[in-house]
mmCIF entry with sequence, helices, sheets and N, C-alpha, C, O atoms, coordinates in Angstrom:
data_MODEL
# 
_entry.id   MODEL 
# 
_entity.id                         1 
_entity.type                       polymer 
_entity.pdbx_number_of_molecules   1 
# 
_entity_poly.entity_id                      1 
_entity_poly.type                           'polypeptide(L)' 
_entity_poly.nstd_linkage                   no 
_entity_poly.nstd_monomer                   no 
_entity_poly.pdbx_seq_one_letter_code       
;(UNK)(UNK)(UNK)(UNK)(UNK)(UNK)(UNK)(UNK)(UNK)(UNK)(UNK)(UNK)(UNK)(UNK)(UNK)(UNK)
(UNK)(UNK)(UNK)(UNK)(UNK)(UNK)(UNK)(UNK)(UNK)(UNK)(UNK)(UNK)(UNK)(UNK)(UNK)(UNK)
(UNK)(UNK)(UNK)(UNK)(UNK)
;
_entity_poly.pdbx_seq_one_letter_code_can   XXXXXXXXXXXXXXXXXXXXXXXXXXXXXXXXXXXXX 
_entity_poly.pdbx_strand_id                 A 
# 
loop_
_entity_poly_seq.entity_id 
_entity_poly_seq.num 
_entity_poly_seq.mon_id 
_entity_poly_seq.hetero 
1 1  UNK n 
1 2  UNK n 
1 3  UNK n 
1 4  UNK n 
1 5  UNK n 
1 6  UNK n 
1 7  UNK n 
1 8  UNK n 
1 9  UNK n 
1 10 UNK n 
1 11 UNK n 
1 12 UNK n 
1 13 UNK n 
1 14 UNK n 
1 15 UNK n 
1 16 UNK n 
1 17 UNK n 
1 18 UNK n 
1 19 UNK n 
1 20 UNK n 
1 21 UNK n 
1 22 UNK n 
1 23 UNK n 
1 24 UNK n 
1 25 UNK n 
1 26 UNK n 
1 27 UNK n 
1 28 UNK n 
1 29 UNK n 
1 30 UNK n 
1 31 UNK n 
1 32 UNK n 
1 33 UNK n 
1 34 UNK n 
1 35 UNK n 
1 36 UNK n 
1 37 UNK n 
# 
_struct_asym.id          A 
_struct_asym.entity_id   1 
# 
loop_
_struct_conf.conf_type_id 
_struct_conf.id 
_struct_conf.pdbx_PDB_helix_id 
_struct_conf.beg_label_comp_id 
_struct_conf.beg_label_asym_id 
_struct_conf.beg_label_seq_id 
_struct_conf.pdbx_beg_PDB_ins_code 
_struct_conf.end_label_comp_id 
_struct_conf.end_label_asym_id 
_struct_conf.end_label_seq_id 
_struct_conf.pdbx_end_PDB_ins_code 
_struct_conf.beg_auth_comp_id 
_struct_conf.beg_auth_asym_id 
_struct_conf.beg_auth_seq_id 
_struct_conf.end_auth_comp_id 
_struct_conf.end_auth_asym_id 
_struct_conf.end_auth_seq_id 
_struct_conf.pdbx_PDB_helix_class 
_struct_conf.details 
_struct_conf.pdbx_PDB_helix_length 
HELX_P HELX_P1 AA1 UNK A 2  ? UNK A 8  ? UNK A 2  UNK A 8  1 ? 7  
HELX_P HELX_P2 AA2 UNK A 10 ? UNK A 35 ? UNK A 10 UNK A 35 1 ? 26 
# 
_struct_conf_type.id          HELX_P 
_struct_conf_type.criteria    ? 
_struct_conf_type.reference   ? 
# 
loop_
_atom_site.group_PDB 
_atom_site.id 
_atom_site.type_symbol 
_atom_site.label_atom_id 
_atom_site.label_alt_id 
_atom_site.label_comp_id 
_atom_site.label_asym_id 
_atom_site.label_entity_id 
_atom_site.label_seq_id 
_atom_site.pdbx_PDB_ins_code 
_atom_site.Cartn_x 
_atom_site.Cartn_y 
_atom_site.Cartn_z 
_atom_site.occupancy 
_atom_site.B_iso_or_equiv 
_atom_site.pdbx_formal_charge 
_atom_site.auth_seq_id 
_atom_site.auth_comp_id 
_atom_site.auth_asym_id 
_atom_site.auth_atom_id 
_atom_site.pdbx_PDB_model_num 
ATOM 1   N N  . UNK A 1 1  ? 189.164 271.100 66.427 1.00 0.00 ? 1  UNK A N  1 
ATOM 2   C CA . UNK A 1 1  ? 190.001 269.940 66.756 1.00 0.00 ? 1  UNK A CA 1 
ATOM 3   C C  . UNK A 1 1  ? 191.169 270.331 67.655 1.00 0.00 ? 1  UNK A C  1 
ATOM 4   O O  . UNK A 1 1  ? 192.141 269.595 67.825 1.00 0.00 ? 1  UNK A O  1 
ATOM 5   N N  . UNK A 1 2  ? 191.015 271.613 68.261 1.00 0.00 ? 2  UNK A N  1 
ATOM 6   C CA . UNK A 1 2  ? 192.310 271.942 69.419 1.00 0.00 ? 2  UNK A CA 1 
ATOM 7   C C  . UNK A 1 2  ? 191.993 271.070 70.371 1.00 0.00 ? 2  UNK A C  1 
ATOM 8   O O  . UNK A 1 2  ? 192.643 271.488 71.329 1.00 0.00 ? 2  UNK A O  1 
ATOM 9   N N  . UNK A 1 3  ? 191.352 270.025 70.764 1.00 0.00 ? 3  UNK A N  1 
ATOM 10  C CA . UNK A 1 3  ? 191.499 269.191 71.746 1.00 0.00 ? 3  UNK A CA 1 
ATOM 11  C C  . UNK A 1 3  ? 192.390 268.410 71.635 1.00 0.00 ? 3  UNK A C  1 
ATOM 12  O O  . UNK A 1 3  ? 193.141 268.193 72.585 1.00 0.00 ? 3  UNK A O  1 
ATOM 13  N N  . UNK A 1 4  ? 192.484 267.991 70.829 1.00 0.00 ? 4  UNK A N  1 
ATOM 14  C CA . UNK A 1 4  ? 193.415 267.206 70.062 1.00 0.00 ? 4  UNK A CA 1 
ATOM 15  C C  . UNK A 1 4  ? 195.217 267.068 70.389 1.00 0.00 ? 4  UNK A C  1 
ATOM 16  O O  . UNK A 1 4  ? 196.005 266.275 70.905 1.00 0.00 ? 4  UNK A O  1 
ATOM 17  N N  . UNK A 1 5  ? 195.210 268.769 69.524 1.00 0.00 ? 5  UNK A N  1 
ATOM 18  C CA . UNK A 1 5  ? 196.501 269.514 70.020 1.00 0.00 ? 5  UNK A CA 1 
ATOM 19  C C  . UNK A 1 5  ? 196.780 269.339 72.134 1.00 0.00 ? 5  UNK A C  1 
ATOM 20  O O  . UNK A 1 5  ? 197.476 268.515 72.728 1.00 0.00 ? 5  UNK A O  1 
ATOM 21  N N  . UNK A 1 6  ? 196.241 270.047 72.494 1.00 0.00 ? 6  UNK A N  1 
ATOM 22  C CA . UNK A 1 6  ? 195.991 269.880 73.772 1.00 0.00 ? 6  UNK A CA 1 
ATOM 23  C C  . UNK A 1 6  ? 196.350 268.527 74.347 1.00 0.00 ? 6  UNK A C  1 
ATOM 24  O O  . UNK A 1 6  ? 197.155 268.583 75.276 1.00 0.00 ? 6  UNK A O  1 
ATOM 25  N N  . UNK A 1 7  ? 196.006 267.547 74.063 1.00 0.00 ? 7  UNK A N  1 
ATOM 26  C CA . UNK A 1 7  ? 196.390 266.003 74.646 1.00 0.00 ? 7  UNK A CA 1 
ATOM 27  C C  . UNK A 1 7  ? 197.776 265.631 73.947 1.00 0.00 ? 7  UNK A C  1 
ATOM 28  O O  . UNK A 1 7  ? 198.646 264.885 74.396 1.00 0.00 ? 7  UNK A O  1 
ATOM 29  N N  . UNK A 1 8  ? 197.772 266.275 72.835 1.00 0.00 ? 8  UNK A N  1 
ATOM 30  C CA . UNK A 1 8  ? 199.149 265.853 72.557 1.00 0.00 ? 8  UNK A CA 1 
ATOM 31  C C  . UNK A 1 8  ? 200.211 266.076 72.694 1.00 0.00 ? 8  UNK A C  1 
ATOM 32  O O  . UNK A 1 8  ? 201.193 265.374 72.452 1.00 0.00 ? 8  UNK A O  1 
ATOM 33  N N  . UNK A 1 9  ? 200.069 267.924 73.440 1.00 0.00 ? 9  UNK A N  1 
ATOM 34  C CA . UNK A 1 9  ? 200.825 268.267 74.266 1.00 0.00 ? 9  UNK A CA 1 
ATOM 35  C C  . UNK A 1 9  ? 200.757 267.977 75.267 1.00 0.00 ? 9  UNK A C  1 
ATOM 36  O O  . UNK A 1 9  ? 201.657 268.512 75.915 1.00 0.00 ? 9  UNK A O  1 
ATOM 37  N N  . UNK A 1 10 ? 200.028 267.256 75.949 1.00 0.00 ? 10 UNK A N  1 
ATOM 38  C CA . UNK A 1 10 ? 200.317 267.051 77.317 1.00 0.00 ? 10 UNK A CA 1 
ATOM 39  C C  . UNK A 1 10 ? 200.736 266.115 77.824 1.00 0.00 ? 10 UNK A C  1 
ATOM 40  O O  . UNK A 1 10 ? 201.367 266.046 78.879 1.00 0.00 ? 10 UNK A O  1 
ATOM 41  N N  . UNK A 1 11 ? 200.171 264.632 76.548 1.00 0.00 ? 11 UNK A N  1 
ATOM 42  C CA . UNK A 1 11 ? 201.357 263.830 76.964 1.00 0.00 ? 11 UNK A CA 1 
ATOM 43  C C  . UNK A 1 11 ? 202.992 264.132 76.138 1.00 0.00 ? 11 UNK A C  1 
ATOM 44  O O  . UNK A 1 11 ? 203.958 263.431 76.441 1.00 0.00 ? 11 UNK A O  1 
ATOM 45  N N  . UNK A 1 12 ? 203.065 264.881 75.440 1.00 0.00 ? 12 UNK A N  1 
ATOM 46  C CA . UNK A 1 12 ? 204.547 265.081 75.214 1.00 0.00 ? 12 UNK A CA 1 
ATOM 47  C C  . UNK A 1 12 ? 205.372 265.767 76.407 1.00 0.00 ? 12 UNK A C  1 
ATOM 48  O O  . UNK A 1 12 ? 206.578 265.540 76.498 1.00 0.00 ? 12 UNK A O  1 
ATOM 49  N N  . UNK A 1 13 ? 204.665 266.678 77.398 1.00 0.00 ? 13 UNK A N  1 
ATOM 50  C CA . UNK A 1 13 ? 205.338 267.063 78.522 1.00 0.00 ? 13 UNK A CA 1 
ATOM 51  C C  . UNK A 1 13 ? 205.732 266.191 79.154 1.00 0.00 ? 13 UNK A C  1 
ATOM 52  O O  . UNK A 1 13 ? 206.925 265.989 79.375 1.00 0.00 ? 13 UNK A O  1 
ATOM 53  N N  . UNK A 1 14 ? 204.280 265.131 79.791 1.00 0.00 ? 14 UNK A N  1 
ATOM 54  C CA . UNK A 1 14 ? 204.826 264.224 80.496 1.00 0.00 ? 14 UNK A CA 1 
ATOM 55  C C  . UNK A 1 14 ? 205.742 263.088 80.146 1.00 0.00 ? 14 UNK A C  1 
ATOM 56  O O  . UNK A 1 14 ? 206.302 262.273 80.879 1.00 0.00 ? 14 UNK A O  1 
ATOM 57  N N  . UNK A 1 15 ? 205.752 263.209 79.094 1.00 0.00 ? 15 UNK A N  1 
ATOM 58  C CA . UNK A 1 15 ? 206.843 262.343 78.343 1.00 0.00 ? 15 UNK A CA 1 
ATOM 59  C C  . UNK A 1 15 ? 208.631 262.789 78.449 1.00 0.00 ? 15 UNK A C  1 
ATOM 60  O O  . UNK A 1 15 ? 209.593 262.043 78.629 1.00 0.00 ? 15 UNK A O  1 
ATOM 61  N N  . UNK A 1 16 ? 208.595 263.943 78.302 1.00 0.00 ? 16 UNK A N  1 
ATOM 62  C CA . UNK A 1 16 ? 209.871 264.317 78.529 1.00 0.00 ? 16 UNK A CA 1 
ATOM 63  C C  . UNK A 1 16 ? 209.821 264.568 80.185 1.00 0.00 ? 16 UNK A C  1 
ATOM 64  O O  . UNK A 1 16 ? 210.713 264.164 80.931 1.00 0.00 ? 16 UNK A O  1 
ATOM 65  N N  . UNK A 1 17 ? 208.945 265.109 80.524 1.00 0.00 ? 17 UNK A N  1 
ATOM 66  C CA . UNK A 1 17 ? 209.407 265.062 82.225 1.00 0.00 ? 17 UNK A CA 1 
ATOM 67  C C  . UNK A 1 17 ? 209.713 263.947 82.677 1.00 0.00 ? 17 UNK A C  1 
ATOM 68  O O  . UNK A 1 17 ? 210.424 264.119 83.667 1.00 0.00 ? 17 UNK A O  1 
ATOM 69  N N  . UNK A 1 18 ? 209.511 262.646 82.421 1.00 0.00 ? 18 UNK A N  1 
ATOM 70  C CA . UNK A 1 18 ? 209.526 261.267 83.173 1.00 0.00 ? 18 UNK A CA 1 
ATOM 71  C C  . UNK A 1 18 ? 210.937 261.362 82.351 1.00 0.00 ? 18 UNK A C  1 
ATOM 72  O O  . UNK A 1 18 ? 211.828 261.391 83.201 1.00 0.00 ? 18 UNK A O  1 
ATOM 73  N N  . UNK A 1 19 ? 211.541 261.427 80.929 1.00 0.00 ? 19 UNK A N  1 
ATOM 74  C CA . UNK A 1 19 ? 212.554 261.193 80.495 1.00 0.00 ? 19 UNK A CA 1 
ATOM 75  C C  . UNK A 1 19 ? 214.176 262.265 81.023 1.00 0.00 ? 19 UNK A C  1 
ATOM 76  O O  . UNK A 1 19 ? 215.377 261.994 81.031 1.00 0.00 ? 19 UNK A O  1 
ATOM 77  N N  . UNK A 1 20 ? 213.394 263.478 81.391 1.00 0.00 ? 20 UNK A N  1 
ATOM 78  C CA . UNK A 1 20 ? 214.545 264.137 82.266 1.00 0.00 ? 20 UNK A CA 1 
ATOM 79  C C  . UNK A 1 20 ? 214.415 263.612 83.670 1.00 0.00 ? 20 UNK A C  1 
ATOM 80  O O  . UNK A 1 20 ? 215.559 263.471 84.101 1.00 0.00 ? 20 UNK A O  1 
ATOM 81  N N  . UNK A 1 21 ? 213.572 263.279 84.527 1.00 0.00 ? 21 UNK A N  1 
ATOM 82  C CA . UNK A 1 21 ? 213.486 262.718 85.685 1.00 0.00 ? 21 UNK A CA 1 
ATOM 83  C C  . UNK A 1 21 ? 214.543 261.384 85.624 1.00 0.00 ? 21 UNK A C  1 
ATOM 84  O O  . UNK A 1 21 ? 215.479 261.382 86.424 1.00 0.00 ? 21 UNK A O  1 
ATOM 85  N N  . UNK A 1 22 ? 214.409 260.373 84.774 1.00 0.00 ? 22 UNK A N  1 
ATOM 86  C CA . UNK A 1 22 ? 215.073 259.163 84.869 1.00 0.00 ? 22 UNK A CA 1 
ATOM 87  C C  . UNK A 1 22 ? 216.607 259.858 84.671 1.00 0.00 ? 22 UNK A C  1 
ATOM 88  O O  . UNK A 1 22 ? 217.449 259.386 85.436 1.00 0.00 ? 22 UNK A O  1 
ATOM 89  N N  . UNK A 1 23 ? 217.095 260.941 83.727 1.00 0.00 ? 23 UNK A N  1 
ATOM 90  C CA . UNK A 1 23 ? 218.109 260.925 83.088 1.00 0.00 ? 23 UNK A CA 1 
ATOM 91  C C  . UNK A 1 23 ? 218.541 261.119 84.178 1.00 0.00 ? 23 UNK A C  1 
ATOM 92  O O  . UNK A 1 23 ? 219.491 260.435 84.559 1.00 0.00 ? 23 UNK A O  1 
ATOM 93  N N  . UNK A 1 24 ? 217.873 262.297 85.175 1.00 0.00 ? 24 UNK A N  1 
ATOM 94  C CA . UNK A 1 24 ? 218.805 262.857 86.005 1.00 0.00 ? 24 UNK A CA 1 
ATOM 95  C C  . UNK A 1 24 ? 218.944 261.813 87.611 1.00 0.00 ? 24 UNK A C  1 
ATOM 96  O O  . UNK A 1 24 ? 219.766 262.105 88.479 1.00 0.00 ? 24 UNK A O  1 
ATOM 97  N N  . UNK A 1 25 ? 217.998 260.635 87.737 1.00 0.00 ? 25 UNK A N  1 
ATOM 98  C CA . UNK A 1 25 ? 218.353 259.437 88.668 1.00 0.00 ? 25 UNK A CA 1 
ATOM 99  C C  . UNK A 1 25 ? 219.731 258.992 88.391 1.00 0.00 ? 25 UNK A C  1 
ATOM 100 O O  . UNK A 1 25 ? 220.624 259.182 89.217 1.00 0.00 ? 25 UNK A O  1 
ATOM 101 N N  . UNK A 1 26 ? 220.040 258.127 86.721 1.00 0.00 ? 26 UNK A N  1 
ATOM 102 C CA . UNK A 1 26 ? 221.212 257.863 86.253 1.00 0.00 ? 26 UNK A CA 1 
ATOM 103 C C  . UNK A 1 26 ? 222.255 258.913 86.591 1.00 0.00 ? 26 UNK A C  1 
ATOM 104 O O  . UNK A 1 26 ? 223.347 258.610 87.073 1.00 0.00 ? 26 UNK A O  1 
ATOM 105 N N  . UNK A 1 27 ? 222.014 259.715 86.418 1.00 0.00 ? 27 UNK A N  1 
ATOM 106 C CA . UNK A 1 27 ? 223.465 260.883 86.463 1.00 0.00 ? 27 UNK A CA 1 
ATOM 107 C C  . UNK A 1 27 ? 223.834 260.821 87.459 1.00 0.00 ? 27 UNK A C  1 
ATOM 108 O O  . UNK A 1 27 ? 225.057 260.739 87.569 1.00 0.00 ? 27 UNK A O  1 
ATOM 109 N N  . UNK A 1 28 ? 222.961 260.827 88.768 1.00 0.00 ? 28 UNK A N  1 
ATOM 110 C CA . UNK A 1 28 ? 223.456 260.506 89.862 1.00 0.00 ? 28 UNK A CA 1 
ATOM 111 C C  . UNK A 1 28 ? 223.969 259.028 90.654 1.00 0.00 ? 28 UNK A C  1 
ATOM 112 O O  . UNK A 1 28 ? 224.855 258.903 91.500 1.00 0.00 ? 28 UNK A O  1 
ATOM 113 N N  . UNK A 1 29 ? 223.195 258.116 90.133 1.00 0.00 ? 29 UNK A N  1 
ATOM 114 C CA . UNK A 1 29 ? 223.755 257.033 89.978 1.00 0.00 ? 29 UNK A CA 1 
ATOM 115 C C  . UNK A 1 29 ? 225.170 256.477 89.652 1.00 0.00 ? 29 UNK A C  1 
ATOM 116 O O  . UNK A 1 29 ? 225.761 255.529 90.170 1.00 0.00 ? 29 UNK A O  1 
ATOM 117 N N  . UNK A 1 30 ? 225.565 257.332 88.638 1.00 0.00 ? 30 UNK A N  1 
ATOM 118 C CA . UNK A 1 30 ? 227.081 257.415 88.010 1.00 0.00 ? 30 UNK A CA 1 
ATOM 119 C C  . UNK A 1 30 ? 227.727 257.973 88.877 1.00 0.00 ? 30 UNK A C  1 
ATOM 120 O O  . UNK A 1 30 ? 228.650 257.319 89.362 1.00 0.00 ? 30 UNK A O  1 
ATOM 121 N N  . UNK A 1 31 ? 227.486 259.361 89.384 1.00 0.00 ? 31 UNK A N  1 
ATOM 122 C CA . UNK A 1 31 ? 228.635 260.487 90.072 1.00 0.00 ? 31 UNK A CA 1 
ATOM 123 C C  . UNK A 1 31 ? 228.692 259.257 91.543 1.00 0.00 ? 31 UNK A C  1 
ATOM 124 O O  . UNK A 1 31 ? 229.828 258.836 91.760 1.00 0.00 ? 31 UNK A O  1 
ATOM 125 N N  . UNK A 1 32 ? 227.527 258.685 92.532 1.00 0.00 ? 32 UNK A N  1 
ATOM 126 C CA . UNK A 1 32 ? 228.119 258.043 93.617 1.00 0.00 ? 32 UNK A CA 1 
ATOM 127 C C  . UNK A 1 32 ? 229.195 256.641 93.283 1.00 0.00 ? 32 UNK A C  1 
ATOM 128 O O  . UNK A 1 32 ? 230.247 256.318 93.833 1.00 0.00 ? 32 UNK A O  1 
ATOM 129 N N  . UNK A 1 33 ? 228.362 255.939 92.045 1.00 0.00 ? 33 UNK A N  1 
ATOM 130 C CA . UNK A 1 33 ? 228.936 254.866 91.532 1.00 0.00 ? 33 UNK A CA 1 
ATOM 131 C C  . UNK A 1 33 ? 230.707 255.604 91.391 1.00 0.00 ? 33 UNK A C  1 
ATOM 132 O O  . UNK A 1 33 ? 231.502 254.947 92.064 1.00 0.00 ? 33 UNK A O  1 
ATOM 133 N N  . UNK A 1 34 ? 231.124 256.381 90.908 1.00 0.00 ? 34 UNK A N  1 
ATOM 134 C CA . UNK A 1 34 ? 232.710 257.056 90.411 1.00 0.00 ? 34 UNK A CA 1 
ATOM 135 C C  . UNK A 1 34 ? 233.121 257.286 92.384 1.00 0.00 ? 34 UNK A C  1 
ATOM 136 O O  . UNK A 1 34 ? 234.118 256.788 92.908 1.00 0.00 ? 34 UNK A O  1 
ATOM 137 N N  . UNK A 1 35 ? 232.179 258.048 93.062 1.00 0.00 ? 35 UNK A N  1 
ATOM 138 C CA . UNK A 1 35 ? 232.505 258.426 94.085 1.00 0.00 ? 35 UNK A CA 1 
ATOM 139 C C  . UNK A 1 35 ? 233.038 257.203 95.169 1.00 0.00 ? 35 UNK A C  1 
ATOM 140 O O  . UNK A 1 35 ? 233.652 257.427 96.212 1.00 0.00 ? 35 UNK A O  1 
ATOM 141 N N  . UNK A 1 36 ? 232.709 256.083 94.739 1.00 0.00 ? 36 UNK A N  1 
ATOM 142 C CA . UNK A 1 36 ? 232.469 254.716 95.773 1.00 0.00 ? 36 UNK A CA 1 
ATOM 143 C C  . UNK A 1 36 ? 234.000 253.699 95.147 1.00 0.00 ? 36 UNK A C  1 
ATOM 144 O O  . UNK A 1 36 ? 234.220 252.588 95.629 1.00 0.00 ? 36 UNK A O  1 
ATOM 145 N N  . UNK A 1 37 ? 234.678 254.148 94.336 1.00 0.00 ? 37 UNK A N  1 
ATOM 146 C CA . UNK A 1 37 ? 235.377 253.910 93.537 1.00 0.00 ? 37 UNK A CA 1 
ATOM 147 C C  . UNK A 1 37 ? 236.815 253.766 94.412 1.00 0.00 ? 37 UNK A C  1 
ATOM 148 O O  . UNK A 1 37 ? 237.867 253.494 93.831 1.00 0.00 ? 37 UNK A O  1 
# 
């Protein structure tokens, strides 16, 4: 049943990669948003 394991790691990667990807859009979003200030 390591297939299993296997898919479930792989969508947990892509899960946090899309969730550090967005975080780090916002972060920048903020620093021009402060910069435009």
């Amino acid at each position: 049943m390591w297939i299993r394991y296997v898919i479930i790691g792989a969508f947990s990667l892509s899960a946090v990669g899309m969730l550090t990807y967005q975080g780090i859009e916002i972060y920048h979003a903020f620093i021009d948003f402060f910069k435009n200030k």
